[in-house]
KOLPA-816059 format. One line per 4 residues: their letters; for each residue y, z, x of C-alpha. Coordinates in steps of 0.001 Angstrom, whole numbers, plus 500000, padded with zeros to 6 digits. Layout:
N
a) Y,Z,X | ...;
END
This chain:
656
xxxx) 789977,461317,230156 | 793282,462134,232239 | 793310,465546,233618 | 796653,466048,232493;
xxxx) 795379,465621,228903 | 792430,467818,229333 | 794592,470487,230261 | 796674,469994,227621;
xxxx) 794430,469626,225178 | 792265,473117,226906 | 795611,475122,226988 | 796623,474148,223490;
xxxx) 792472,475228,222222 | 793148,478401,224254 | 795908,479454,222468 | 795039,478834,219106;
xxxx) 791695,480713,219782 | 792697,483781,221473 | 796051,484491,219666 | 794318,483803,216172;
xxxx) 791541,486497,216842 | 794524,489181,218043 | 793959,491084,214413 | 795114,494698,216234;
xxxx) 798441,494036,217796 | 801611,495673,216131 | 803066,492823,214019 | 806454,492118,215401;
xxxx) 809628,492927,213985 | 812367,490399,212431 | 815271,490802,212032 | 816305,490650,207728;
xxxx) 819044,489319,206375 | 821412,491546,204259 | 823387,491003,201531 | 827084,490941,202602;
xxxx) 829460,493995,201009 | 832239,493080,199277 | 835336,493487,201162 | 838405,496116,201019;
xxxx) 841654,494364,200810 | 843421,493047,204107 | 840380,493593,206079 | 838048,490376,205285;
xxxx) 836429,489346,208826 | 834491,486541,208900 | 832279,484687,211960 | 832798,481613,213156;
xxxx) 829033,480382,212602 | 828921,481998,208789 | 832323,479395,208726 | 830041,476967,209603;
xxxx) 832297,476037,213451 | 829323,476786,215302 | 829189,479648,218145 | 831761,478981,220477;
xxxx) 835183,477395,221295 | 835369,475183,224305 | 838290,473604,225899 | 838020,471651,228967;
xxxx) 839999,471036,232094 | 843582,472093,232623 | 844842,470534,229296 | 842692,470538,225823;
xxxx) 842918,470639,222415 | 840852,471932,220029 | 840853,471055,216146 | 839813,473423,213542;
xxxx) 839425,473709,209737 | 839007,477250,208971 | 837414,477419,205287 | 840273,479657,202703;
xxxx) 838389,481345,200366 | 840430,481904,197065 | 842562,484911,197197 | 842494,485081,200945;
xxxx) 845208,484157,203664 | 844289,483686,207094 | 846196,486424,209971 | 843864,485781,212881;
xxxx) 841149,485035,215222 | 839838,486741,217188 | 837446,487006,219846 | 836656,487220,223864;
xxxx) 837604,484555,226222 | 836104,483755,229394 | 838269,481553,232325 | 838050,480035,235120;
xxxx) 838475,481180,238728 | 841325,479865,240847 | 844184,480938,237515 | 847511,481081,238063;
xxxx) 848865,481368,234454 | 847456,479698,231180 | 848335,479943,227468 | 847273,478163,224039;
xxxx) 849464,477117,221799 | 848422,477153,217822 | 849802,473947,215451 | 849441,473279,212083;
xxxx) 850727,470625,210374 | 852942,469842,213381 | 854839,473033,213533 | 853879,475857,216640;
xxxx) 852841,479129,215389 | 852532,481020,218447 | 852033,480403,221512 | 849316,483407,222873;
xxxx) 849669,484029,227069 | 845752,484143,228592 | 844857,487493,230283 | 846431,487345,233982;
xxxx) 843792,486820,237051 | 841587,487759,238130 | 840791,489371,235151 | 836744,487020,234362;
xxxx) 837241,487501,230427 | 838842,489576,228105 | 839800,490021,224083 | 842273,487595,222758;
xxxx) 844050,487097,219176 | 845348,484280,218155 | 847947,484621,214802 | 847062,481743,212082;
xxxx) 849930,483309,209738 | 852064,480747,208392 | 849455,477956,208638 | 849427,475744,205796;
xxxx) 846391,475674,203155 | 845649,472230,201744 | 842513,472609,199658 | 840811,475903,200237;
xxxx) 841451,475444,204560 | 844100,475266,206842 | 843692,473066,209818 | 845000,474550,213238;
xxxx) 845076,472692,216915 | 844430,474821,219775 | 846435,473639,222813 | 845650,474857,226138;
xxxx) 847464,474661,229300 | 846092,476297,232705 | 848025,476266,235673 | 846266,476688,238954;
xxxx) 847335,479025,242066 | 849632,477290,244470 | 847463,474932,247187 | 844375,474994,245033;
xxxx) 843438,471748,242506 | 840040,473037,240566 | 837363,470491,240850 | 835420,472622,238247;
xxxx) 837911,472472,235316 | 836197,469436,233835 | 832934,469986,232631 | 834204,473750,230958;
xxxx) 837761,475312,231693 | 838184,478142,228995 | 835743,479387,226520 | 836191,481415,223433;
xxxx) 833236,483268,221737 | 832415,486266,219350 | 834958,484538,217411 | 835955,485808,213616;
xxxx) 839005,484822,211627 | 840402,487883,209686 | 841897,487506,206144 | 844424,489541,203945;
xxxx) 844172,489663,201020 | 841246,489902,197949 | 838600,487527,197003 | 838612,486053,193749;
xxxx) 836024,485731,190744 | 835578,481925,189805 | 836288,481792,186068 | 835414,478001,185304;
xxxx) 832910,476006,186765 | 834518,474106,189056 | 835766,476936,190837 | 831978,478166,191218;
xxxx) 831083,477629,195010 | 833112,479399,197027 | 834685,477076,200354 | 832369,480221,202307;
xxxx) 828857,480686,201205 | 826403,483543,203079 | 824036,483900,199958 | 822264,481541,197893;
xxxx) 820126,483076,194780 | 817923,480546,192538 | 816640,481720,189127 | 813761,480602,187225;
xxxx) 811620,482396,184612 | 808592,484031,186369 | 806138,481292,184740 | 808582,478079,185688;
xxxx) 807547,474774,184202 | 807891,471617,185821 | 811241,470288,184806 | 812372,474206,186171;
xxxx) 810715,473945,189492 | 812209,470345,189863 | 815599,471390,189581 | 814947,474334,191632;
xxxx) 813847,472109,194630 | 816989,469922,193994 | 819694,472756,193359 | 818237,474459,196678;
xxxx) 818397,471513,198652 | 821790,470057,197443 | 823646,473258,197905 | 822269,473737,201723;
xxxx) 823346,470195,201936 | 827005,470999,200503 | 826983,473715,202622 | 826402,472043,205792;
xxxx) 826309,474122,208774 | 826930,477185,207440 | 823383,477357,206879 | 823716,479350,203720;
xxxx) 820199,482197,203077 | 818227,480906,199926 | 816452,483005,197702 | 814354,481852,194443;
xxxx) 813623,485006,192101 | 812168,485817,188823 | 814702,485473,186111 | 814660,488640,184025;
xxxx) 813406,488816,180633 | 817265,488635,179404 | 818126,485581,181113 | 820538,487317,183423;
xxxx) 820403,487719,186946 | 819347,491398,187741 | 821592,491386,191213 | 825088,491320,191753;
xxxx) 826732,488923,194354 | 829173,489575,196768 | 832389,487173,197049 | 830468,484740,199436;
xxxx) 826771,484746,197546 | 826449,483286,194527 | 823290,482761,191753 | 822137,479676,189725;
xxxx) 819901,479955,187023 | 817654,477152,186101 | 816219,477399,182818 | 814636,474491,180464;
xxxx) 816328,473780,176887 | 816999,471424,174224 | 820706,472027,174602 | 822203,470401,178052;
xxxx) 824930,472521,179898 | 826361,474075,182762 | 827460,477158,182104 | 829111,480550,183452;
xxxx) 826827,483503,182983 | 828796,486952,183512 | 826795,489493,185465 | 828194,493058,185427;
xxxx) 830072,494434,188856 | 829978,490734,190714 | 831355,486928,190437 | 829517,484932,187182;
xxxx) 826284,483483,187754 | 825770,479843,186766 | 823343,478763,184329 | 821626,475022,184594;
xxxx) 820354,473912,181262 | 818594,471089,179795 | 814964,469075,179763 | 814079,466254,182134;
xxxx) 816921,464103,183510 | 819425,466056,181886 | 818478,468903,183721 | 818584,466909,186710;
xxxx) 822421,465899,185702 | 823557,469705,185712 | 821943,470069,189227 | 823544,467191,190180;
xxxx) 827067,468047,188749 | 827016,471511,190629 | 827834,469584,194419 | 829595,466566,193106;
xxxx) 833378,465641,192775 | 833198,465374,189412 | 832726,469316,189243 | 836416,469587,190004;
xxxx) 836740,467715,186305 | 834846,471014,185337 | 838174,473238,184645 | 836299,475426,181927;
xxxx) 833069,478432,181621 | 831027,475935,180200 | 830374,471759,180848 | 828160,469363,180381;
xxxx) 826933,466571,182943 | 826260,463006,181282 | 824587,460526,183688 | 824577,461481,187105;
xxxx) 822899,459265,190014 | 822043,460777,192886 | 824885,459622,195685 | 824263,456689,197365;
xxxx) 822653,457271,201077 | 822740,455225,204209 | 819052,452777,204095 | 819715,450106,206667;
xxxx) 818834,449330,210065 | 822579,448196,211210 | 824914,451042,211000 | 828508,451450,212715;
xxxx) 829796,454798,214093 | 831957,454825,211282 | 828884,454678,208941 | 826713,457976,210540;
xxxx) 829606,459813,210328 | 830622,459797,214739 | 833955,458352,213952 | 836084,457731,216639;
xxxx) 835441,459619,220022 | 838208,460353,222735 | 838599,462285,225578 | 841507,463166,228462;
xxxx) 840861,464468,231454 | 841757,463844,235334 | 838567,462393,237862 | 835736,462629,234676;
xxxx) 836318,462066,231349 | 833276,461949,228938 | 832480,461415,225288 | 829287,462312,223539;
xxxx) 828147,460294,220179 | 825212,461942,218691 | 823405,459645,216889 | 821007,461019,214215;
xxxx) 818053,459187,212859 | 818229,461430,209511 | 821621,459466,208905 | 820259,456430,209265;
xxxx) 817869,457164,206431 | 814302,456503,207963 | 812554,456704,211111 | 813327,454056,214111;
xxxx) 812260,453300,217031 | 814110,449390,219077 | 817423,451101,218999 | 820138,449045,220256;
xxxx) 823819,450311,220761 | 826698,448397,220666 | 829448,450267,222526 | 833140,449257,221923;
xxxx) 836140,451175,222868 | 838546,451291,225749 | 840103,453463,229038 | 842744,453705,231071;
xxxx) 843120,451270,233307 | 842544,452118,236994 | 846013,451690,239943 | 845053,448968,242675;
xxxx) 844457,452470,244584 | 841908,454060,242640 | 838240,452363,241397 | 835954,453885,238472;
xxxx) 832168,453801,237328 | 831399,454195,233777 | 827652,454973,232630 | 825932,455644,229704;
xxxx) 823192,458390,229580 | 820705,460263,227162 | 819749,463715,229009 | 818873,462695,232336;
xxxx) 817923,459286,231761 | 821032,456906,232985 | 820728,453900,230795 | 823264,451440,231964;
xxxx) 826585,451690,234894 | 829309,449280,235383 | 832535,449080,237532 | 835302,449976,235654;
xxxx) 837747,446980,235836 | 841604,446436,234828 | 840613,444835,231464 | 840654,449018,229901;
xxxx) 837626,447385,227962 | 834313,448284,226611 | 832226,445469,224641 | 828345,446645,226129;
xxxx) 825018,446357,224215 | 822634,449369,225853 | 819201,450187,224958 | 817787,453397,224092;
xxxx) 813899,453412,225277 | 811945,455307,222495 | 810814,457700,224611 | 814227,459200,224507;
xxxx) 814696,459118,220650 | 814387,462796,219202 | 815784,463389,215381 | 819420,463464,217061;
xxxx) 819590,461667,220239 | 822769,462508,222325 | 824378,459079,224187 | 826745,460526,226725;
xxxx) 829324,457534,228390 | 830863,459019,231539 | 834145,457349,233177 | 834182,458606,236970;
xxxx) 837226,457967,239257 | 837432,457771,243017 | 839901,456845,245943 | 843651,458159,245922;
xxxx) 845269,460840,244095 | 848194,463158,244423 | 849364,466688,243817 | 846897,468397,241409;
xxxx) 847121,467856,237881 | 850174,465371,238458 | 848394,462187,238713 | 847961,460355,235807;
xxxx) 845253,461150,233621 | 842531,459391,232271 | 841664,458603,228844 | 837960,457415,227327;
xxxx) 837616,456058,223548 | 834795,454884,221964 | 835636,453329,218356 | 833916,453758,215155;
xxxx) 833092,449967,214566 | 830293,450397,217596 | 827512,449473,215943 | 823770,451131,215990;
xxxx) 820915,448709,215712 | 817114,449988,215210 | 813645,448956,213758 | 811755,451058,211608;
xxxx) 808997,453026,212857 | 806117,453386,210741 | 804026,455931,212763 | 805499,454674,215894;
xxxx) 808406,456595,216247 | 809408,460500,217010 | 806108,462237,216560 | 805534,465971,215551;
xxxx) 808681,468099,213909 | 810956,465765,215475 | 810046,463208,213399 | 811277,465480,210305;
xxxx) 813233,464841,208163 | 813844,461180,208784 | 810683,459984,208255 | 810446,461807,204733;
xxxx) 813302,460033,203450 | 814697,458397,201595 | 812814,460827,198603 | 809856,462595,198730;
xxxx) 806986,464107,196503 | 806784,468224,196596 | 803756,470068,195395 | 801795,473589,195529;
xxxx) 797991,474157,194851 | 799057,476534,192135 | 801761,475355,191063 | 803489,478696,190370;
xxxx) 805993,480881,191083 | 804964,481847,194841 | 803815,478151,195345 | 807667,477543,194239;
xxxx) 809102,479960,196730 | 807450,478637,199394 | 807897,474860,198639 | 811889,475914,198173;
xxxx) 811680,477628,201637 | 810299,474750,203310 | 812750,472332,201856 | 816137,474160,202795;
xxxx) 814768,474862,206038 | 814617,470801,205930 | 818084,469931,204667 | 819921,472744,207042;
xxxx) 818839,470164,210251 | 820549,467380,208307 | 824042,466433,206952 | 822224,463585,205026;
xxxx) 820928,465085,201063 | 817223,465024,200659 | 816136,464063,197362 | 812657,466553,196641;
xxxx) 810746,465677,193624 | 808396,468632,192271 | 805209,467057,191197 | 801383,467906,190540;
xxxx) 799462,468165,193359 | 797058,465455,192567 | 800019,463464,192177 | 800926,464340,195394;
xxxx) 798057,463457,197269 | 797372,460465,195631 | 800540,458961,196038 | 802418,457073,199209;
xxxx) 805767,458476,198857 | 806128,461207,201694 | 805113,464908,200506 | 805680,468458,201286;
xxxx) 802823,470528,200455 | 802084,474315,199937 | 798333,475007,199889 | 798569,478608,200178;
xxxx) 794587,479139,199202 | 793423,477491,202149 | 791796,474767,200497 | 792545,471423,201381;
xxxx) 792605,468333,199020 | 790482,466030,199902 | 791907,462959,201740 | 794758,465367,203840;
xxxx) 793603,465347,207484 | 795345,467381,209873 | 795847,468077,213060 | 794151,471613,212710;
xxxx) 791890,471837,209937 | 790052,475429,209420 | 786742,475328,207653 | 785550,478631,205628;
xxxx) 783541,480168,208821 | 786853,480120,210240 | 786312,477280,212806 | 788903,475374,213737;
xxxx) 788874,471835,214977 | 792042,470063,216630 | 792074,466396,215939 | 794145,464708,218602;
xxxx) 796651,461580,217549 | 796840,459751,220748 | 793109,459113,220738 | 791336,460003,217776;
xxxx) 789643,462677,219953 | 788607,466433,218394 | 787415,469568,219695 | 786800,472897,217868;
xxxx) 786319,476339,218342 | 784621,479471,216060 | 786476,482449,215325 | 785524,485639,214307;
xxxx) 784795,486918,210757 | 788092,487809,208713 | 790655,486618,211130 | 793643,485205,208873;
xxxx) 795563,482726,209606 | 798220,480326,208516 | 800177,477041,209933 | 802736,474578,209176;
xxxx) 801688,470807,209931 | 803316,467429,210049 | 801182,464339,210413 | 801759,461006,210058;
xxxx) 798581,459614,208155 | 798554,455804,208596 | 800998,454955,205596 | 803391,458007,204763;
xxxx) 804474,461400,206587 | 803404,464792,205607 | 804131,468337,205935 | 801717,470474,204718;
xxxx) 801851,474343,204684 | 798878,476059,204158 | 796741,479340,205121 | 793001,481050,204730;
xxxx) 792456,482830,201523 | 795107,485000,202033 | 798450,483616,201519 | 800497,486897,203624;
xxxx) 800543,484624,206746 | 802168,482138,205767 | 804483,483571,203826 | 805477,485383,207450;
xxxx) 805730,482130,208804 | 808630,480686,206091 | 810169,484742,206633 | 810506,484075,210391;
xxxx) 811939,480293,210486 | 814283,481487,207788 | 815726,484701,209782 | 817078,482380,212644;
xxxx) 818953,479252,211872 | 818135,477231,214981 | 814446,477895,213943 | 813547,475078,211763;
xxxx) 816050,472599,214281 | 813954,474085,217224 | 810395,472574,216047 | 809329,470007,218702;
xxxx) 805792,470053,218438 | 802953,469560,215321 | 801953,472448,214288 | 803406,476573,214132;
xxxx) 800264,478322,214052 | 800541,482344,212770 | 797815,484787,213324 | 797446,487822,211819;
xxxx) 800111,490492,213621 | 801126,488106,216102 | 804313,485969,215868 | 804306,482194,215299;
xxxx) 803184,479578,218435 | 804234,476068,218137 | 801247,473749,219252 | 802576,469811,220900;
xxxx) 799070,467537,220676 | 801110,464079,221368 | 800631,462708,224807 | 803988,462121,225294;
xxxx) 805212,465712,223568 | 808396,466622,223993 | 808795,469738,226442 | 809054,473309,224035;
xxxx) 811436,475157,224872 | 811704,478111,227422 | 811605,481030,224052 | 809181,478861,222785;
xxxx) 806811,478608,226610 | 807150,482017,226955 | 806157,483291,223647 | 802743,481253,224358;
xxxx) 802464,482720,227782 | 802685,486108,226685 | 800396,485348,223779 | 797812,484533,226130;
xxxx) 798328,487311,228603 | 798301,489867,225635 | 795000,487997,224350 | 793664,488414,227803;
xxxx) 793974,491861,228626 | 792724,492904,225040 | 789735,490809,224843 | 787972,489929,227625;
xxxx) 784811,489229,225440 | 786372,486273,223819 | 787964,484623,226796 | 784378,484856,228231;
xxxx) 782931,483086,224916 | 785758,480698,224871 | 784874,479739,228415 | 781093,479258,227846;
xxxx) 782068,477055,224665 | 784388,474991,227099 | 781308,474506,229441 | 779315,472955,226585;
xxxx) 781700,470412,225691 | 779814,467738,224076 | 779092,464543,226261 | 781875,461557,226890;
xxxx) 784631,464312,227201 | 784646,464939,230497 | 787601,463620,233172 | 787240,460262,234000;
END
């Protein structure tokens, strides 16, 4: 054996042992999410990432623009946004002017230098709403101090963050179906009766999933409760949360429930694949044909995904990428294997696009990158043409691989910011060519959800409510890393595990079905063995009595991929573990290794047992290292046993 893999595989036994027998240490706190008041009139402020635009506004070099689409709810008129901006050093004067629909709003002066940062407002009053949003263009323009020409303006000129876009006006109550989802969603609440059947949990699993899907990156909080004995939801939402009810019945509908004090709920009626058709109808364009309280869904397929291995830009939804600048000019096409419907690994980009063409008195290299990894270079040449094939090694394929292509100028220029820029386009009919990659491709959470597509099978132990909430946890946490809809199927667990379609499964009692193997498997003494996929290789260690313990798996196990979440006899652990992935949105995108292990009182630590794992990240390293310092100082004892176990290792294990 390597020594790099015996440490590895030591470090990652380490962990698991001493942080799973820490039963004393104060259980850390999370932060819990709260329902959102309903707003006074005029004074509706909303953040840019609950408008799903992400955290910050970036504009590069001395001349940018920025699109936006600011979501409208009903009711409400956009005044503002608003935030802190941060420039650049060497600022002589710089301002942004704000378009819509080809007509200047305002034009808002930056604060003077030197001031670093400072608050900023930007008016959006008089910008036009076309279908619940008004689309604005942020133009900057940054003049530098006399003498000076920034060679730092490139990369990241001005940035705007703690952004929020302030309303007037009052929400509205939707009063026919298709006016149910709001464009802004915080809030999420599924209903099923407390004893849900299966045609009930199947359309919960959907309705969950399909909504976080329609919701995109606004990364909406879902919630499945008990539906009261009167069929009505027992809480009132706000204007941005909403509730579904899910109930079986002979009668098929989709229907507007009042609740008392809040917007309608939505009830989802009907048995088998008519239930399915009211889940369906709730996120598709024919709910706009929906202009009453009550409707019923005939046939409705599930919408047709991406399943081939040639794809265009145009096709995983990159579109057309441009960029201006002076000296560098980049553009970024972020290619996701969850788009493309399956696992890969061979991929093979064709780029096409085009760039200014260089003066006799300047020459240019373009290259194409992932990370650090430069793929392919060229001398730019007076042709203004791209026509390349580059390949992408696998080792640099994660679930959304970033393929930077950099134009870089040298030789003359002239007074700053008067010669002429530069411009870089990549077009949408580049094409993206890959194999698939059964077992062979992203290992570990990065492998998720791409290799689960194009459906998969979803299943508890128990089958019940809890076994419900979980499974529904698990599978929104799954759709919010992907703009592609994930089609879950609730189904028996001995369906489940019998069948090859890919599975999510909740086995919240600790006992496994025969045929699962796992990376970490616990037996009833509580000792756990790691089973390592590189080599086959396994190594366990015995914990003490009563330590409880949960995890969250993926394995790939020779013909399908699973995720399995499951715990010892007691299922608080793992419940924890779905509470904490769900209070943080980049959580669930943030998995890079195989398993997030959770012992009792301590917070969760991600565990990477491929050879080739991809690097976790620093919160991720240092919540580890101070695991094991913590572990250390409190017992001594057991970092003496674990050391005497490592000694007698059982023959053919040592380095080679």
């Amino acid at each position: 054996m390597r020594w790099g893999t015996r440490v590895r595989r030591t470090t990652a036994l380490v962990v698991a042992g001493l942080v799973s027998t820490i039963v004393l240490a104060t259980p850390a706190g999370h932060a819990q999410p709260t329902d959102s008041p309903a707003p006074a009139p005029g004074t509706t402020q909303l953040g840019l990432g609950t408008l799903g635009l992400g955290e910050d506004i970036t504009f590069r070099g001395n001349q940018d623009q920025v699109s936006l689409a600011v979501p409208v709810p009903q009711g409400l008129s956009p005044t503002a946004l608003t935030g802190t901006v941060d420039l650049p050093a060497n600022l002589a004067r710089g301002w942004i002017d704000v378009v819509s629909d080809d007509r200047t709003l305002a034009r808002v002066e930056l604060p003077a230098s030197p001031t670093a940062s400072g608050p900023i407002t930007i008016p959006l009053t008089g910008a036009r709403i076309d279908t619940n949003a008004v689309v604005v263009e942020l133009r900057l323009t940054l003049l530098p101090l006399d003498g000076i020409c920034p060679d730092d303006w490139s990369g990241r000129s001005v940035t705007l963050h703690d952004v929020a876009v302030g309303y007037d006006g009052t929400a509205t109550n939707p009063t026919v179906v298709a006016d149910f989802l709001p464009p802004v969603l915080e809030q999420l609440r599924v209903y099923v009766p407390p004893s849900p059947d299966a045609a009930e949990a199947d359309g919960a699993v959907e309705a969950a999933a399909a909504l976080v899907a329609h919701y995109g990156n606004q990364h909406p909080r879902v919630e499945l409760r008990p539906l009261p004995a009167d069929g009505r939801p027992d809480l009132a939402d706000s204007p941005f949360s909403r509730s579904v009810v899910i109930l079986r019945g002979d009668e098929a509908a989709t229907e507007l429930v009042p609740v008392p004090e809040g917007p309608a709920a939505l009830a989802l009626r009907g048995d088998g694949d008519q239930l399915t058709d009211q889940v369906r109808l709730l996120t598709s364009n024919v709910s706009a044909l929906a202009v009453d309280s009550k409707a019923t869904a005939g046939s409705m397929d599930a919408p047709p995904e991406l399943r081939g291995d040639g794809s265009t830009f145009a096709d995983l939804g990159i579109g057309t990428l441009t960029s201006t600048s002076h000296g560098r000019v980049q553009v970024s096409a972020s290619i996701n294997q969850d788009r493309i419907g399956h696992a890969v690994r061979g991929m093979r980009v064709h780029l096409q696009g085009n760039y200014t063409p260089l003066p006799a008195s300047q020459s240019g290299l373009i290259t194409v990158s992932v990370g650090n990894d430069v793929l392919a270079s060229w001398a730019a040449d007076a042709s203004g043409q791209i026509d390349r094939w580059v390949e992408i090694p696998d080792a640099d394929l994660e679930r959304n691989t970033t393929l930077d292509v950099t134009l870089e100028t040298t030789g003359a220029t002239t007074q700053c910011g008067l010669e002429q820029p530069i411009t870089l386009t990549l077009l949408p009919q580049s094409q993206v060519r890959t194999d698939p990659a059964e077992g062979g491709g992203t290992s570990g959470f990065q492998a998720l959800p791409q290799a689960l597509e194009p459906a998969f099978d979803v299943a508890g132990s128990e089958g019940d409510f809890d076994d419900l909430a979980r499974a529904v946890s698990i599978v929104t946490g799954l759709q919010s890393i992907t703009t592609a809809r994930l089609e879950p199927t609730w189904v028996p667990m001995e369906e489940a595990v019998s069948s090859e379609r890919p599975a999510v499964l909740v086995i919240a009692d600790g006992q496994i079905p025969d045929g699962i193997d796992l990376p970490l498997d616990a037996s009833q003494d509580t000792t756990l063995e790691l089973t390592y996929p590189d080599d086959g290789g396994r190594s366990t260690v015995t914990l003490g009595s009563g330590a409880q313990f949960a995890s969250l798996q993926t394995t790939w196990d020779g013909t399908r991929q699973l995720v399995v979440a499951d715990a010892t006899s007691v299922p608080t652990e793992l419940d924890r573990t779905l509470d904490w992935l769900a209070a943080d949105p980049q959580r669930w995108p943030g998995l890079t290794g195989d398993i997030l292990f959770t012992a009792q009182g301590r917070e969760p630590v991600e565990l990477s047992l491929q050879q080739q794992a991809v690097p976790p990240t620093d919160a991720g390293t240092s919540g580890v290292v101070r695991a094991v310092l913590v572990s250390v100082a409190v017992l001594v004892v057991v970092g003496i046993a674990l050391a005497i176990w490592f000694t007698r290792r059982r023959p053919g294990r040592s380095a080679q």
